[in-house]
N, C-alpha and C positions, 0 to 999 in steps of 0.2 A: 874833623868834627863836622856836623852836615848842620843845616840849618832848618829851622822851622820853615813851612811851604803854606801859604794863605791858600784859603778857596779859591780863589780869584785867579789863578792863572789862567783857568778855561773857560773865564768870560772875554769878549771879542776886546780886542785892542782898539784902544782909542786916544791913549794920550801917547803924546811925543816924549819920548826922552832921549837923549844924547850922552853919550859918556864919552870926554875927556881924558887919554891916558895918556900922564907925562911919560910912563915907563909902558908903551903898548907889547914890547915884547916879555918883558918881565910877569904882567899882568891874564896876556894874551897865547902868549906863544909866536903871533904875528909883528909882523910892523907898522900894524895901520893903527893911528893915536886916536881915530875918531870910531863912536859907534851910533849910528842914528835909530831905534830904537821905535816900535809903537806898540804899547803896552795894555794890558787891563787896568781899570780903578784899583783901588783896595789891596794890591801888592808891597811890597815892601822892596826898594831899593838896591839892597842887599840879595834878596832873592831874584832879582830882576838881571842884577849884574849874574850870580851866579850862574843862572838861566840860562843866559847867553854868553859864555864862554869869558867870565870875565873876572877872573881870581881874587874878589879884594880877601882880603884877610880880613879873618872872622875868628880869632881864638876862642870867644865863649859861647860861638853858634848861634851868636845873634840872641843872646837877651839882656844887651844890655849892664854886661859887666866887667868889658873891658872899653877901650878906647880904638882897638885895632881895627875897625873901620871907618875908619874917620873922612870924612869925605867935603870937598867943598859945592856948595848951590850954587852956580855962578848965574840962574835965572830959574822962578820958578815955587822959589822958599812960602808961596801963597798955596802954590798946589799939594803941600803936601801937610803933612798932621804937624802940630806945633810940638817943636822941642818939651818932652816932660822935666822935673826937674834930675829924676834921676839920667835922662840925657845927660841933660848940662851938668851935673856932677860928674860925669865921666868922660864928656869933650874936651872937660878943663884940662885932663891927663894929659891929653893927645899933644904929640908935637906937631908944630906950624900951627896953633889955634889961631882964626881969622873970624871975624863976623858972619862969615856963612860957613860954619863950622859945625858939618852936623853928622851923628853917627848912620851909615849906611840901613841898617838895621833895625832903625827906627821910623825913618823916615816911610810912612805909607803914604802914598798915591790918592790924592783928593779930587783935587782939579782936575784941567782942561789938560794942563798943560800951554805952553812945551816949558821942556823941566831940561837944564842944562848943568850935569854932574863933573866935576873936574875929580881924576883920582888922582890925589900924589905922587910923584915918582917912588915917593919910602913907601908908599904901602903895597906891598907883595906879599901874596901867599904862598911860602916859602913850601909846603905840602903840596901844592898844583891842587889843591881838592878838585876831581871828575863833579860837575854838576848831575844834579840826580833827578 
C-alpha cells in the first residue's frame, strides 16, 4: 500500500531527525540502528521514514486507521503536530503504548527540531514496500 506524499518534500531540509531502529535489519535491510536525518517542515514522519529506506509499517497507507505505525518521540513531541483524537483512539490499539506513543503518520513536522524517533523491534514491514 503506498502512502500519501506532502508537498513539502522538495522544500530545503532543515530539521534534524534521527530514527532509532531496534530491529535495523528487519526495518532496513542493513545493520546500522541509527539514522541521522535533515528533513523539510510540513512532512510527515511516516513519509520521511519511507523516503529514506526505512520500512515502518503502514497497513492503512497512513490515514489514520490502524495502529501499525506506531512509533516512540524519545525528543522533540513540541516539534511536531499534537496527537488528534482520532490519533489517540488508535495508539490506544497499538502494543507497547508509552507516553510518547505516537502514530508515524500523523506526526507532521513543525518545529526546529532535533526530533528523536525510536521504531520498535515488532514494527516491520513484512511487504519491504520500495519507497516511491
Amino acid at each position: 500500500m503506498s502512502i500519501r506524499h506532502s508537498d513539502h518534500l522538495n522544500d530545503p531540509p532543515v530539521v534534524p531527525v534521527k530514527f532509532i531502529l531496534e530491529d535495523p535489519e528487519g526495518l532496513t535491510g542493513s545493520d546500522t540502528p541509527e539514522r541521522d536525518l535533515v528533513v523539510p517542515k510540513g512532512c510527515h514522519l511516516l513519509e520521511v521514514a519511507m523516503e529514506n529506506g526505512i520500512n515502518i509499517e503502514h497497513a492503512c497507507g497512513g490515514v489514520c486507521a490502524c495502529s501499525t505505525c506506531h512509533i516512540y518521540i524519545e525528543q522533540g513531541m513540541k516539534d511536531l503536530t499534537e496527537a488528534t483524537e482520532a490519533e489517540d483512539d488508535r495508539v490506544e490499539e497499538a502494543p507497547g503504548l508509552q507516553r510518547n506513543s505516537r502514530l508515524a503518520c500523523q506526526c507532521e513536522i513543525t518545529g526546529k527540531g532535533p526530533i528523536v524517533v525510536r521504531v520498535p523491534a515488532w514494527n516491520r514491514n513484512a511487504v519491504k514496500e520500495a519507497p516511491h
